[in-house]
C-alpha positions as CSV (number, residue, x, y, z in Angstrom):
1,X,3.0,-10.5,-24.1
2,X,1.4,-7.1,-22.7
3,X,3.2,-3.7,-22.4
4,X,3.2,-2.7,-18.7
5,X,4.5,0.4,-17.2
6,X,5.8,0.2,-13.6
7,X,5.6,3.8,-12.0
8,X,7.9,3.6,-9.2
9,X,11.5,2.5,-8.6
10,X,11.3,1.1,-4.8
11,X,11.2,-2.5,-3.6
12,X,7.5,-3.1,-4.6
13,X,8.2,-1.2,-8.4
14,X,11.3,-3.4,-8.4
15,X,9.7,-6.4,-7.2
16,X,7.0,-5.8,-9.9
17,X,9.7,-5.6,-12.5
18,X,11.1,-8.7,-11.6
19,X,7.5,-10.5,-11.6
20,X,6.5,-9.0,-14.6
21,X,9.4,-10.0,-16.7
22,X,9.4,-13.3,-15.6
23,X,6.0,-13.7,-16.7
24,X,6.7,-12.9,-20.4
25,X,5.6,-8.9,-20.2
26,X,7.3,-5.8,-22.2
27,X,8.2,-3.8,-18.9
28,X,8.9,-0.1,-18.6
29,X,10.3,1.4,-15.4
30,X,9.6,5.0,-14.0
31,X,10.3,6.5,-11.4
32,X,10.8,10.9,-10.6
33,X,14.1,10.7,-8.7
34,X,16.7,9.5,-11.2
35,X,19.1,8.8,-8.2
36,X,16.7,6.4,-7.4
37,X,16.9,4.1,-10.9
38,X,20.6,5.3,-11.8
39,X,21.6,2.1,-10.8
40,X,19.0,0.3,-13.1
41,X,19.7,2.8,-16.1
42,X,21.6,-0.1,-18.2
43,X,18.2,-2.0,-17.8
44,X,19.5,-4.5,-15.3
45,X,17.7,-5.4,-12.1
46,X,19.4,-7.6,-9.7
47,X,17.2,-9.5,-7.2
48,X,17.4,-12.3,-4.4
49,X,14.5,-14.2,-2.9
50,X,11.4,-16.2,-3.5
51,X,11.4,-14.9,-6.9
52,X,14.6,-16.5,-8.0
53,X,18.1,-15.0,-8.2
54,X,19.2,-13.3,-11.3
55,X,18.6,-10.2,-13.1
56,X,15.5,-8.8,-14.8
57,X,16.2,-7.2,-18.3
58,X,13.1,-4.1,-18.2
59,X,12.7,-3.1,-21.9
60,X,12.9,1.2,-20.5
61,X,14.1,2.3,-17.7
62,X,13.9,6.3,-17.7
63,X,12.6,9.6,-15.6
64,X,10.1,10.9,-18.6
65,X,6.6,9.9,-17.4
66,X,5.4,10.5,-21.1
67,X,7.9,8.3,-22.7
68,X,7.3,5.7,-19.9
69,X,3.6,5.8,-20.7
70,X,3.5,6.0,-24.8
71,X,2.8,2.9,-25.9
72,X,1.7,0.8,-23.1
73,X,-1.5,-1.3,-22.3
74,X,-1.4,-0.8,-18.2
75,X,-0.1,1.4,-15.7
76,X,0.8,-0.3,-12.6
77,X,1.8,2.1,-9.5
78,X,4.1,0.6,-6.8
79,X,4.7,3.8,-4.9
80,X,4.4,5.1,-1.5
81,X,0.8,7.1,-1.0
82,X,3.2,9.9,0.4
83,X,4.0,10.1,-3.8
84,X,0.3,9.8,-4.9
85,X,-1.3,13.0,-4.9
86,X,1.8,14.7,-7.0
87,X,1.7,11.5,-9.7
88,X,-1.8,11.6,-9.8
89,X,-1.8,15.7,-10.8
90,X,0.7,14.7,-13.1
91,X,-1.1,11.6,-14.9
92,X,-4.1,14.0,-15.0
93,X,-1.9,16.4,-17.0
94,X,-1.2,14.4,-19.4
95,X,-4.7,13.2,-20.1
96,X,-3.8,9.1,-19.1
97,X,-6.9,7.2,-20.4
98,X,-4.8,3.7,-19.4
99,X,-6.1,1.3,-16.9
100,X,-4.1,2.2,-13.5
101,X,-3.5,-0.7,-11.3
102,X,-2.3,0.7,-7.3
103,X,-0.7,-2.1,-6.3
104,X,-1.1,-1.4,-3.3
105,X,-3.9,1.8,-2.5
106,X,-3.1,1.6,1.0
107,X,-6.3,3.3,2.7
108,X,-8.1,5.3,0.2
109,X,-6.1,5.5,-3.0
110,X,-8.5,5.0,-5.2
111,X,-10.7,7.3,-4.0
112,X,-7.5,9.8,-3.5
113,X,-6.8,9.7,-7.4
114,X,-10.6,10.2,-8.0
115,X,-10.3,13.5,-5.9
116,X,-7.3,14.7,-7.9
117,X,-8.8,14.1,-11.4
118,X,-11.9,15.7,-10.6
119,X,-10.7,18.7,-9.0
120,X,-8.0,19.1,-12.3
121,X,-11.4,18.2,-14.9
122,X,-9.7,15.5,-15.9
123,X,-11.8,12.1,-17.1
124,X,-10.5,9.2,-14.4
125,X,-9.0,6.4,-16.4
126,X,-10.3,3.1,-15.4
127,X,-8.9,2.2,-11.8
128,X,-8.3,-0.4,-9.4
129,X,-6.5,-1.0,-6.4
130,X,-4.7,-3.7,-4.1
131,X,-5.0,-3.8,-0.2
132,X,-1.9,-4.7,0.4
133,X,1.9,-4.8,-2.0
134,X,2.1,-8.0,-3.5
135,X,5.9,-8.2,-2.2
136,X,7.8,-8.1,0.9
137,X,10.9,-6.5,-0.6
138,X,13.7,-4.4,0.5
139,X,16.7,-2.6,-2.1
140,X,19.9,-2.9,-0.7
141,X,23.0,-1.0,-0.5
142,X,24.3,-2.9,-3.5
143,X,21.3,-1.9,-6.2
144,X,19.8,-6.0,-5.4
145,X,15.8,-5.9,-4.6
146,X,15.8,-8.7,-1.4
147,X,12.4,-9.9,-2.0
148,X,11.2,-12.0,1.2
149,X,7.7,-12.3,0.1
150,X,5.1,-12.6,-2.3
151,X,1.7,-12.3,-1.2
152,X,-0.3,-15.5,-1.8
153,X,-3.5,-13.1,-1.6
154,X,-4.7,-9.5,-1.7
155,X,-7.7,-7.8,-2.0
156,X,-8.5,-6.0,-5.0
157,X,-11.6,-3.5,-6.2
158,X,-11.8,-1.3,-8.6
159,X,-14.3,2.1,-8.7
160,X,-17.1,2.4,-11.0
161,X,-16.2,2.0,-14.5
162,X,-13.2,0.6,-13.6
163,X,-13.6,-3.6,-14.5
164,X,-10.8,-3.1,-17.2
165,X,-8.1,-2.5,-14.5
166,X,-9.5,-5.0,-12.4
167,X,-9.1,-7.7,-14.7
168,X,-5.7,-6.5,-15.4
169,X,-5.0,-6.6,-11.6
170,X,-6.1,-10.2,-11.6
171,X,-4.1,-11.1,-15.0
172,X,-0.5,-9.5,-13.9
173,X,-0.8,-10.4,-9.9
174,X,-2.2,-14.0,-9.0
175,X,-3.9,-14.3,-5.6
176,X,-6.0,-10.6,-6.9
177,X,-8.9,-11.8,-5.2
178,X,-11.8,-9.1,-6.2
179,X,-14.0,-7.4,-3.4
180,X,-17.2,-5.3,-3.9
181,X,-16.0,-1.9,-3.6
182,X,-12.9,0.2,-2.9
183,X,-14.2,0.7,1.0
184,X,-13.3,-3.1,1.1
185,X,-9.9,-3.3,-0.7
186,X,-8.9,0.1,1.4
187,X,-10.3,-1.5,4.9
188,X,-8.5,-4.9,4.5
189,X,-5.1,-2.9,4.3
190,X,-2.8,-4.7,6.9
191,X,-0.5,-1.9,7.5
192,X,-3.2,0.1,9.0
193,X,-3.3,-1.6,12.0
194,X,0.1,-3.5,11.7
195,X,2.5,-0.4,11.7
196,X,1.4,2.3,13.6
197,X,1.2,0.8,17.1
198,X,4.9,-0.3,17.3
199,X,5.6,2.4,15.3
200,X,4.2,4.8,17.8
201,X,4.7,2.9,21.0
202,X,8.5,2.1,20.5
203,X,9.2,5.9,19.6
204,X,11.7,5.8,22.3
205,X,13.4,3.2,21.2
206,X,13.4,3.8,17.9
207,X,14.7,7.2,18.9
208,X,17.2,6.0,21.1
209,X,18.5,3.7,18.9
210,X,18.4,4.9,15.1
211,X,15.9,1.9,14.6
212,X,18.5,-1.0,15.6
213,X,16.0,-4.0,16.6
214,X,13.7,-5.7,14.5
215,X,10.1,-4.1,14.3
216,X,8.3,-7.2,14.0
217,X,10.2,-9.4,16.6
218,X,11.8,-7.5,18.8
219,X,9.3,-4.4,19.0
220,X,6.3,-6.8,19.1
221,X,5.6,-7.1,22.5
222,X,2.2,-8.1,24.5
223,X,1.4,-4.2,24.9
224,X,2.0,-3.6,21.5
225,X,-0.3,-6.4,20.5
226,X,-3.1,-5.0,22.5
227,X,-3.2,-1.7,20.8
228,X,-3.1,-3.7,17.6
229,X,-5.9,-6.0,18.6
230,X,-8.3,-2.7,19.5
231,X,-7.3,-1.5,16.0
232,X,-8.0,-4.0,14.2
233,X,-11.5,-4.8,16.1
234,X,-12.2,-0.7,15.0
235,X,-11.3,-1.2,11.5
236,X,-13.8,-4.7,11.2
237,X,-16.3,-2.2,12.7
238,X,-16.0,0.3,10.4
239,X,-16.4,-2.1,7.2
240,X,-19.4,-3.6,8.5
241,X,-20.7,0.0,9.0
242,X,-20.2,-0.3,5.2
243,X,-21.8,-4.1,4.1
244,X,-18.1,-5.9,4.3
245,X,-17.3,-8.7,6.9
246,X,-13.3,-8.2,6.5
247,X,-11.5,-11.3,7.7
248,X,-9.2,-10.1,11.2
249,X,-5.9,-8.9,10.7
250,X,-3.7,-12.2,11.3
251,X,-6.5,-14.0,8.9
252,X,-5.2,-11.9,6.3
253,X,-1.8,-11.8,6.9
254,X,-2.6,-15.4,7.1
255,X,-3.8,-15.4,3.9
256,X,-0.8,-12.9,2.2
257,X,1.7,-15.6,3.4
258,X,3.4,-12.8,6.5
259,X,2.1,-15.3,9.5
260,X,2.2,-19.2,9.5
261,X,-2.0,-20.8,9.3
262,X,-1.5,-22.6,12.1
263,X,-0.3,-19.6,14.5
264,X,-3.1,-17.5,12.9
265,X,-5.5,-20.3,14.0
266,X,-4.1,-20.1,17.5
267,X,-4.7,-16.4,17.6
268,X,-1.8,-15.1,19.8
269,X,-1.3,-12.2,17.5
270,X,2.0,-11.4,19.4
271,X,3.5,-15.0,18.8
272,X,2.0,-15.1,15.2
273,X,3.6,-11.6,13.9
274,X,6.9,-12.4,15.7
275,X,6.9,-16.2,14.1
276,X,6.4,-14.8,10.6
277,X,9.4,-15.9,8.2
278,X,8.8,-12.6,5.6
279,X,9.0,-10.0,7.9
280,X,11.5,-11.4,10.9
281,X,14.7,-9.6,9.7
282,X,12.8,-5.9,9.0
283,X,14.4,-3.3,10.9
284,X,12.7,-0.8,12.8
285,X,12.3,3.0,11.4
286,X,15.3,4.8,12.1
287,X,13.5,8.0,12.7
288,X,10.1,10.0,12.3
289,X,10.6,10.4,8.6
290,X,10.2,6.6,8.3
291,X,7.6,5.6,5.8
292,X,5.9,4.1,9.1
293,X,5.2,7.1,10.6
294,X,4.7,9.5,7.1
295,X,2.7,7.5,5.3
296,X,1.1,4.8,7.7
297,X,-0.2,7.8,10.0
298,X,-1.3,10.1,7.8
299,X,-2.2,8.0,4.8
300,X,-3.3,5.3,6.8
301,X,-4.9,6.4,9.8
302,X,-6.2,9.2,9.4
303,X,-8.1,8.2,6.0
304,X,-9.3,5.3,8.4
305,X,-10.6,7.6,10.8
306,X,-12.1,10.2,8.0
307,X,-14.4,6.7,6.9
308,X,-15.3,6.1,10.7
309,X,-16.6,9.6,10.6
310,X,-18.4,8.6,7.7
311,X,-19.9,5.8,8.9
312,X,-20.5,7.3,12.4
313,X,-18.5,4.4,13.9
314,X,-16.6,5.3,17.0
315,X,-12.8,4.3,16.5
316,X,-10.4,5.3,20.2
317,X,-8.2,3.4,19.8
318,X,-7.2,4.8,16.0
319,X,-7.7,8.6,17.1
320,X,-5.6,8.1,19.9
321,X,-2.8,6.3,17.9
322,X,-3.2,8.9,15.5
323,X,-3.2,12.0,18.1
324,X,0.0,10.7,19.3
325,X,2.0,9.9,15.9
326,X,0.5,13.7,15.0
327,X,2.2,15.2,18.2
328,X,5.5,13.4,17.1
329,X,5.9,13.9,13.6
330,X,4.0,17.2,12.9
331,X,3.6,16.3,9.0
332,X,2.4,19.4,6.7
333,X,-1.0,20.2,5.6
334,X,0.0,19.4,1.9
335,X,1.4,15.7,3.1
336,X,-2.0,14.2,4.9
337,X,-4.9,12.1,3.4
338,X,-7.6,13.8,5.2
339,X,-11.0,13.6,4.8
340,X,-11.2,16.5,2.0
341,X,-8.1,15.0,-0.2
342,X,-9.9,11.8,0.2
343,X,-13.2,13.3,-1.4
344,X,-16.0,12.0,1.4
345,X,-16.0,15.4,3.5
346,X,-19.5,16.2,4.5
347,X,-21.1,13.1,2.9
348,X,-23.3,10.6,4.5
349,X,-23.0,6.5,4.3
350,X,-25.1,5.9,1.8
351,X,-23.3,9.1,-0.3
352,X,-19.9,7.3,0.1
353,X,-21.6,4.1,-0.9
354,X,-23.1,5.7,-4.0
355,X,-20.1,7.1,-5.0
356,X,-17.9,3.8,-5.0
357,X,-20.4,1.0,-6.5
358,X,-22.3,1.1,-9.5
């Protein structure tokens, strides 16, 4: 049995609760917002879904990052990248010398955390991220984690000096299926291209309606498909620019267990995303402060588009969907992943490449 500290309170931090405990592991739960994990504070967490139905028993659940932390062999985080950069300054603080798991890193966590331990002269623990959350999961309005999904595969890399955390990735979420570098982990993220074109194109609706259809059925239409396919052709472009030949986007989803094999072999990505069992009942965002437009926009695209620049690879289709979202939403200065925060501003291919292998 291993000691494993779950930063974040959400339906993946939940999710990973639940997994964790069922696999024999002393879990700890943390998360900032105490309103968040009040109703988890007698160290009960209800869930329902394809991991079982019943209630996992985490051995501290609690808002003190340093108790959290003391004792414990691994640090997964299972938060949105919106909640990185301040967790980050904080695990810097305290001098963490754990192996951190992201589970997931969305686009560019990894190298995100590097930036922030640098800039505070802080050593970076060893560190390794997942492409995608292990879990579809959503917390309803009873306290119960709904979890619809558990990824069959993900991608997972870990930085330079970082093998310890990949192995623990591997150890605590099955299907961890390693990758050479943290360019290829953050490029086979499917929320980079699955979220922001219906997220941006059904603005309207979403508007119009506080967000009541569901994204991945009812807002995935043959337009919205399109967009998606040009996306996803730009981000494949932009890993080869790097030495990676990702698989395409319903390949992977394929692969994480959202689409059936057999639509993904057909390759009508509309038809595939909209037949999916895991995601079919997922609302739409009931505004602009939806994590689809704060975090897979500006931690998602636009650290997608920073690596294009990198790589020199033209990407319209993502600066367009980008330009848009930007007009929309209008997030601050402190709340983007840009190409400075990300730590490759001014450098080259091979500097980037340098800076993530060995």
């Amino acid at each position: 049995m291993s000691v494993v500290t779950v930063l974040g309170g959400g339906g993946g931090g939940l999710s990973a609760v639940v997994e964790l405990t069922q696999a024999g592991h002393e879990v700890r739960l943390w998360n900032r917002n105490e309103r968040t994990i009040a109703p988890y504070l007698e160290r009960q967490v209800p869930h329902a879904g394809v991991l079982g139905k019943g209630r996992a028993e985490p051995a501290l659940v609690t808002t003190d990052l340093a108790a959290a932390l003391a004792g414990a062999e691994v640090v997964v985080v299972c938060l949105p990248s919106l909640a990185h950069g301040r967790l980050f300054d904080d695990l810097a603080a305290l001098g963490l010398d754990l192996p951190v798991v992201l589970n997931p890193g969305h686009t560019g966590g990894a190298l995100h955390a590097r930036g922030v331990f640098l800039e505070r002269g802080a050593r970076l623990p060893p560190l390794a991220e997942l492409s995608t959350l292990t879990y579809v999961a959503r917390v309803g309005s009873d306290a119960t984690v709904g979890i619809t999904g558990r990824a069959a595969r993900v991608r997972a890399a870990a930085l330079p000096g970082g093998s310890e955390a990949l192995d623990w990735a591997q150890r605590l979420f099955p299907g961890a299926d390693p990758v050479p570098d943290v360019l290829a982990s953050s490029l086979s993220n499917v929320n980079l291209v699955l979220h922001p074109p219906g997220a941006v194109l059904g603005l309207a609706w979403v508007e119009a309606t506080g967000g009541d259809f569901t994204f991945y059925v009812e807002g995935m239409t043959p337009a919205v498909a399109a967009v998606m396919a040009a996306l996803d052709d730009e981000r494949r472009a932009v890993a080869r620019r790097f030495g990676h030949d990702v698989p395409s986007l319903l390949q992977e989803m394929a692969g994480i267990g959202t689409v059936e094999p057999a639509a993904a072999e057909v390759g009508d990505l509309c038809a595939a995303i909209r037949g999916g069992e895991a995601n079919k009942a997922i609302r739409a965002p009931g505004s602009t402060e939806h994590r689809y437009y704060r975090e897979d926009l500006y931690f998602g695209l636009l650290p997608f588009l920073a690596l294009a620049e990198v790589g020199g690879v033209d990407t319209p289709a993502a600066a367009a969907l980008f330009a848009l979202g930007d007009l929309a939403v209008d997030a601050p200065a402190e709340a983007r992943l840009d190409a400075r925060a990300l730590g490759v501003d001014g450098l080259t291919a091979d500097e980037l490449l340098a800076v993530v292998r060995p």
